[in-house]
C-alpha positions in Angstrom: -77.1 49.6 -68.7 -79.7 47.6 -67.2 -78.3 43.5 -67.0 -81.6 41.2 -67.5 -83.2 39.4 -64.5 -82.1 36.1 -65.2 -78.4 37.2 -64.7 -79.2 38.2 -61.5 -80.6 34.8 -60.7 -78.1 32.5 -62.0 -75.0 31.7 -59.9 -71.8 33.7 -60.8 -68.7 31.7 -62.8 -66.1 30.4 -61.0 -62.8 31.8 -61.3 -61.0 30.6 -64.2 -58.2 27.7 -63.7 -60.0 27.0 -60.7 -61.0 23.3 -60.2 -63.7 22.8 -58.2 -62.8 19.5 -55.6 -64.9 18.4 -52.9 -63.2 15.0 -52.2 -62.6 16.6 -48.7 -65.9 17.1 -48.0 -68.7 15.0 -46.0 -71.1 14.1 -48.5 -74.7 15.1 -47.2 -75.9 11.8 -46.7 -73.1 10.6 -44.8 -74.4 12.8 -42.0 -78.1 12.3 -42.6 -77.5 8.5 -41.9 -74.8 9.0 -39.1 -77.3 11.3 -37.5 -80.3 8.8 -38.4 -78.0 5.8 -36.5 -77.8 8.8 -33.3 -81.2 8.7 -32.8 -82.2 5.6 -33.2 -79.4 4.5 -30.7 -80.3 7.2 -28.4 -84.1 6.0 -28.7 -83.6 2.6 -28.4 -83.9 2.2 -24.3 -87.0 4.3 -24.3 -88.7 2.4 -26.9 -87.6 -0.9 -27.5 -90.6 -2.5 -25.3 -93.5 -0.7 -27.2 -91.6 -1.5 -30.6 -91.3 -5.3 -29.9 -95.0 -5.3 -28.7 -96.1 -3.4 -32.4 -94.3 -6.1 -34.2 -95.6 -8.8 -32.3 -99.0 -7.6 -33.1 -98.2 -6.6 -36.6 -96.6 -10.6 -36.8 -100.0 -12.2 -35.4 -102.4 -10.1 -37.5 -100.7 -11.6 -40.2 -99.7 -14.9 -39.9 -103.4 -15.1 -38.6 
C-alpha cells in the first residue's frame, strides 16, 4: 500500500510511556547570548576607541 505524503513529512511518535524532559539541556538562547557576551569581550580592545568616537558624535549631533 502506498502511505500518503504527508506521513512521510510529519515527525514519527514517540515511544509510548516515554516522557519527553529536556530540563538537562542548554536552552538555545543561553548559548546565543553566552556566545554574543564572547565576542563582544573578545572585540572590545580592538574597538573600543572607534566606538567611543561614534557615540561621541552620535551624542553631539543630537544634543546640537
Amino acid at each position: 500500500m502506498h502511505q500518503p505524503i504527508s506521513g512521510l513529512l510529519s515527525p514519527p511518535d514517540p515511544p509510548a510511556g516515554r516522557v519527553r524532559d529536556d530540563r538537562g539541556d542548554v536552552p538555545g538562547w543561553v548559548m546565543v547570548t553566552l556566545m554574543t557576551a564572547i565576542v563582544i569581550a573578545a572585540l572590545t580592545p580592538f574597538v573600543s576607541e572607534e566606538l567611543m568616537g561614534l557615540l561621541r558624535q552620535a551624542f553631539a549631533m543630537v544634543s546640537g
